[in-house]
C-alpha positions in Angstrom: -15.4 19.2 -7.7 -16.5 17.4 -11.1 -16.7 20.9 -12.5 -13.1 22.5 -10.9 -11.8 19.5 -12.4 -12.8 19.6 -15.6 -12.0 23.8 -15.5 -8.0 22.6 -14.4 -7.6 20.1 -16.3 -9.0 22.0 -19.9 -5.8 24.7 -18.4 -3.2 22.0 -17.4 -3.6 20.2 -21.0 -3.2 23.8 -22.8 0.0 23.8 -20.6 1.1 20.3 -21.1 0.3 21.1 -24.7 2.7 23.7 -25.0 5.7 22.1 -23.5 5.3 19.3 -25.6 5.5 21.7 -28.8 8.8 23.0 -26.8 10.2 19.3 -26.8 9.7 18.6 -30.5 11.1 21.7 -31.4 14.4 20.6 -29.6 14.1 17.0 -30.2 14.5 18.3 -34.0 17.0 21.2 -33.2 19.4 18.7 -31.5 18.7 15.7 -33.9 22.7 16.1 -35.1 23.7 16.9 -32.1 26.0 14.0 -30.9 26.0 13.7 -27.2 28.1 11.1 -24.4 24.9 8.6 -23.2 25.7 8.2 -19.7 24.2 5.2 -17.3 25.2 5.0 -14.3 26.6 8.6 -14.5 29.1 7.1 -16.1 30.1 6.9 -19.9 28.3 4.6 -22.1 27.9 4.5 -25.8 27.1 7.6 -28.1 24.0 9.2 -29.0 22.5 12.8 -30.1 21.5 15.0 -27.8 17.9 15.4 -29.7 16.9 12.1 -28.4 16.6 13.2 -25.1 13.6 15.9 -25.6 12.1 13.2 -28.2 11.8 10.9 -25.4 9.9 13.6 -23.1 8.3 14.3 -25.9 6.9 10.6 -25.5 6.1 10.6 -22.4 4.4 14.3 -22.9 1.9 12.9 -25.3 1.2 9.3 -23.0 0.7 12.2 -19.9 -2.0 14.0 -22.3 -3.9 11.0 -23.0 -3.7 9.8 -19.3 -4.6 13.5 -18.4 -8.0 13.1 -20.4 -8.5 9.7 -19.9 -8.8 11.0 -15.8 -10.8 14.4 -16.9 -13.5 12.6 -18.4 -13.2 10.1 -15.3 -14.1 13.3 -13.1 -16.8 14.3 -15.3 -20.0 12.7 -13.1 -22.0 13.8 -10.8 -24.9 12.4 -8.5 -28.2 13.4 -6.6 -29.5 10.5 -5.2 -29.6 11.0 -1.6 -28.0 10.6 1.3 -27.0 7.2 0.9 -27.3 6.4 -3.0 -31.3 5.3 -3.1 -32.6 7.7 -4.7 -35.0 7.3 -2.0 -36.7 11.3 -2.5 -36.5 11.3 -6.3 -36.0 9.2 -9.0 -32.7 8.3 -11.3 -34.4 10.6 -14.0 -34.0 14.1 -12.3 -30.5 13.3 -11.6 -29.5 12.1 -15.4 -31.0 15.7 -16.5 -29.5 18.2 -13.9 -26.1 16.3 -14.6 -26.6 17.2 -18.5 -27.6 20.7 -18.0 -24.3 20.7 -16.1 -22.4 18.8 -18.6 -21.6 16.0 -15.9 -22.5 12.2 -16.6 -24.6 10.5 -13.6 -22.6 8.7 -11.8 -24.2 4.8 -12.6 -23.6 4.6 -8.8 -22.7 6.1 -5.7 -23.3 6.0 -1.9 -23.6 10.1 -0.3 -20.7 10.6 -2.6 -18.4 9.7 -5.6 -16.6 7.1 -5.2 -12.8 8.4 -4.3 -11.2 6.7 -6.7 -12.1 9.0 -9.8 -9.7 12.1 -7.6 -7.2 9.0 -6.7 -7.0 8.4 -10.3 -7.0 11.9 -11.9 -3.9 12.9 -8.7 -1.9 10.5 -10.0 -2.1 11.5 -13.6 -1.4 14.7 -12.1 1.6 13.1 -10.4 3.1 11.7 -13.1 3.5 14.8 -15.3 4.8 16.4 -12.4 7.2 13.3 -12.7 8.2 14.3 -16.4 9.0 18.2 -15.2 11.0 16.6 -12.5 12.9 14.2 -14.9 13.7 17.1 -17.4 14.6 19.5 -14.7 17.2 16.4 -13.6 18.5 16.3 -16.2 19.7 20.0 -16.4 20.9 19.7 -13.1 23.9 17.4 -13.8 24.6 18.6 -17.2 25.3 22.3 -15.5 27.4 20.4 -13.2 31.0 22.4 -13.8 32.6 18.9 -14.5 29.9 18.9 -17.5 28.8 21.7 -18.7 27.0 20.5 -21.5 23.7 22.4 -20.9 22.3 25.0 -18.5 19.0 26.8 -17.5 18.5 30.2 -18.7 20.6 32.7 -16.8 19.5 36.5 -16.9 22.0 39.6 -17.5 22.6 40.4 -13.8 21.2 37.8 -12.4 22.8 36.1 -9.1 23.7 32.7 -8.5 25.2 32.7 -4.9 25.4 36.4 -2.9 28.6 35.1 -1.1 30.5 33.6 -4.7 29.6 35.6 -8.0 31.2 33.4 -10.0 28.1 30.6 -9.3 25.2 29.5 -11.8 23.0 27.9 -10.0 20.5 25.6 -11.1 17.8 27.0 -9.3 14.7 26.9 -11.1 15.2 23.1 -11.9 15.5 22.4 -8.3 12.7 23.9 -7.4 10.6 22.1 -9.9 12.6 18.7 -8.7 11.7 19.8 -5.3 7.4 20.9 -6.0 7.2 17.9 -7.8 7.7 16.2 -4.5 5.0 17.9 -3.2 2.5 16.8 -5.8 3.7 12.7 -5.3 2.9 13.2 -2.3 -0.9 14.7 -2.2 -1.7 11.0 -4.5 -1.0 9.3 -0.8 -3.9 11.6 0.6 -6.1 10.8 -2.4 -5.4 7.3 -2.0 -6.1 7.2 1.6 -9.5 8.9 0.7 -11.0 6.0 -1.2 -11.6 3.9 2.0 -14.7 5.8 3.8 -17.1 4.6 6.8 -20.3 2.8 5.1 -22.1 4.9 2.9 -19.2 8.4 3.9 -18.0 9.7 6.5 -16.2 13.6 6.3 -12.5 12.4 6.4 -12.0 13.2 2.9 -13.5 16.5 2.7 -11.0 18.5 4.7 -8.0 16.8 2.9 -9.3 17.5 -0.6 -10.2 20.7 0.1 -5.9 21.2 -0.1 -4.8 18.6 -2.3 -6.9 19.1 -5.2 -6.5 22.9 -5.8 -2.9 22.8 -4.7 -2.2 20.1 -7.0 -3.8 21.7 -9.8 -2.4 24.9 -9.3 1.5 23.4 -8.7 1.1 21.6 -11.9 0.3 24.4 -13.9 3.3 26.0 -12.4 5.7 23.4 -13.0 4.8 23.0 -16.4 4.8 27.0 -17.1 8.8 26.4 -15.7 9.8 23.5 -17.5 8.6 24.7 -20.7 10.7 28.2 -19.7 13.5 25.4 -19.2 13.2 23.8 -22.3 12.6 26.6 -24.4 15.6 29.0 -23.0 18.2 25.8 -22.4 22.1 26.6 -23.1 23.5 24.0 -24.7 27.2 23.6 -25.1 27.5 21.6 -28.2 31.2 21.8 -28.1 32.0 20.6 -24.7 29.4 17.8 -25.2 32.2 16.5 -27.9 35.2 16.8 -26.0 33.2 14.9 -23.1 32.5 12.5 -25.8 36.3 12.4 -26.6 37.3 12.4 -23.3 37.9 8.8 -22.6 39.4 8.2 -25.9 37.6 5.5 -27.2 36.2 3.5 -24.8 32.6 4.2 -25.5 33.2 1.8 -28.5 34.3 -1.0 -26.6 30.8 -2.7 -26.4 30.9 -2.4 -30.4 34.3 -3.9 -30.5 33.0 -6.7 -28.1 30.6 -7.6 -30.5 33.0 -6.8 -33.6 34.9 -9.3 -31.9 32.7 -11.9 -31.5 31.4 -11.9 -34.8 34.5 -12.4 -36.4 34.8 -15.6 -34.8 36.4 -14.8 -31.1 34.7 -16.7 -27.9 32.9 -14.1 -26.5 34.0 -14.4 -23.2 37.6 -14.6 -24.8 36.7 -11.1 -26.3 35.0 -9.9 -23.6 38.5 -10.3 -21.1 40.5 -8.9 -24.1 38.6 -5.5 -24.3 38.2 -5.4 -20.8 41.7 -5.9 -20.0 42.5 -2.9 -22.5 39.7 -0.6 -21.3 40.9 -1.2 -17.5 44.1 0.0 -18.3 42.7 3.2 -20.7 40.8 3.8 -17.2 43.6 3.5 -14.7 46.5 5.2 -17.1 44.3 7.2 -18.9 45.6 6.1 -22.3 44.2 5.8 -25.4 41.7 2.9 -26.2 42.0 3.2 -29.7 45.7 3.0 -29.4 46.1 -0.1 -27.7 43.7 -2.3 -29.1 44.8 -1.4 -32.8 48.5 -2.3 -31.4 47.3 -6.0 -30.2 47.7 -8.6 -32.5 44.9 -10.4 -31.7 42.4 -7.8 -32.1 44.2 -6.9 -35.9 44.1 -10.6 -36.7 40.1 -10.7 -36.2 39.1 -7.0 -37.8 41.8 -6.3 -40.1 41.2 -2.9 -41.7 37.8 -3.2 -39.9 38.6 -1.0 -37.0 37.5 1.9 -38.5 34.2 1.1 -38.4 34.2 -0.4 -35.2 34.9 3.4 -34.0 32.8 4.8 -36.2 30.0 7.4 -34.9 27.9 7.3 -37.7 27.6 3.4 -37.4 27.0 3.9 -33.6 23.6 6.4 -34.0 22.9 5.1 -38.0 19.1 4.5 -36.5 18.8 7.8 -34.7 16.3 8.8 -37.9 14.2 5.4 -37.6 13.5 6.5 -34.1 12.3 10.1 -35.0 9.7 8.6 -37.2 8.6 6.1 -34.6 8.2 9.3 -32.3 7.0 12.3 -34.7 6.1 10.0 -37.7 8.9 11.8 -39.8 
């Protein structure tokens, strides 16, 4: 197993690799590209659609590290009989048959390794299967129809639905939100393998004999789709403004809160104020902007200051310190 290990995991990092070339690439492609952030689901404050991939991006690198951080953590072996004693042959013959195999001796071990090493590397395992399944998520509510701001790649006569041609269907990124499923759950197995009778029992045998190829094989798979994802993604720049547009302001009211209260308004005073106005944009569907530049309060504290108070460019004014944090440019 120490050697089938270290064989899938040289082929998942190649993979891992790649998609994480894929997420820079867009990270920097989309750097301009301003976006609606959304917690919640719901409309929160600006910010550029590149900042998405740089985060998996992120997390793509801290899986590679983890990934061979829990390689070299499979890389041991042992031969010292049937219950760790080395009671046939000495420490010695184990340390060089594990070299000529390019395996470490285990320092210790009972008839086996101990189970945590294939806990360990499964979850590692897990957890990029996590970051396909977050970028597939993603896509998923952005092709929603009430979005539209990005989509998996569609084919030339391809079909989405054989009873309604007009659907698009998110296909592939449901199917890696729903193998990554499949993955979380083999790390319960591995887990449960740790714990064996005295020196072994067989309990674990049968199970790994599933989880650790099928793992292995699934997360090469998922990550061969979500780079396809990635690297063939529609975006629909222009319908990510008029979502950004859409509520007419009121993704600025936490900067005018603030505005606000640095110009000398009680915060909570300012906080009801711009509540009170954003309610009403919400229930009337006016226009944020509108109403608050009409109230004299609000002109008596920021003057000719509102401006800047809607401004996008103040709103995402770091967005290039936080590329150099995450590429170092």
């Amino acid at each position: 197993q120490a050697l089938q290990a270290r064989q899938a995991a040289a082929v998942i990092d190649g993979a891992l690799e790649k998609l994480a070339g894929a997420l820079r690439e867009k990270a920097f492609e989309h750097r301009r590209t301003v976006q609606v952030g959304r917690t919640h689901g719901v409309h929160a404050e600006p910010i550029v659609f590149g900042l998405k991939f740089a985060l998996w991006f992120d997390e793509a690198r801290r899986d590679l590290k983890r990934l061979r951080e829990a390689a070299d953590d499979m890389r041991v072996g042992k031969i010292s009989g049937a219950v760790g004693t080395f009671a046939h042959f000495g420490p010695e013959a184990e340390a060089r048959i594990c070299e000529r195999l390019g395996l470490r001796a285990a320092p210790i071990a009972s008839q086996v390794i101990s189970r945590d090493r294939h806990a360990h590397f499964l979850n590692v395992l897990a957890l990029i299967a996590a970051l396909c399944e977050k970028i597939a998520l993603e896509v998923r509510h952005l092709q929603r129809t009430e979005v539209r701001e990005a989509e998996e790649p569609f084919g030339e006569g391809q079909k989405g639905s054989s009873a309604m041609p007009h659907k698009r269907n998110p296909v592939t990124s449901e199917q890696i939100c729903g193998l990554a499923r499949v993955v979380r759950a083999n790390v319960q197995a591995a887990y449960e393998n740790i714990a064996l009778w005295h020196e072994r029992d067989i309990s674990h045998s049968s199970v790994e004999r599933v989880i650790m190829p099928d793992s292995c094989i699934l997360i090469d798979y998922l990550l061969a789709k979500t780079c396809w994802l990635v690297e063939g993604m529609r975006v629909n720049v222009d319908r990510m403004r008029r979502n950004l547009d859409s509520t007419r302001g009121l993704i600025f009211s936490g900067q005018l809160l603030l505005d606000l209260a640095a110009a000398g308004m009680l915060r909570e005073q300012a906080y009801k104020l711009v509540q009170s106005y954003a309610m009403k944009a919400w229930h009337e569907e006016g226009d944020f902007r509108a109403a608050v530049e009409a109230d004299p309060d609000i002109r008596s504290s920021l003057g000719g200051r509102l401006d800047e108070t809607f401004s996008l460019d103040r709103q995402l004014r770091h967005v290039d310190a936080i590329y150099a944090r995450v590429f170092g440019e």
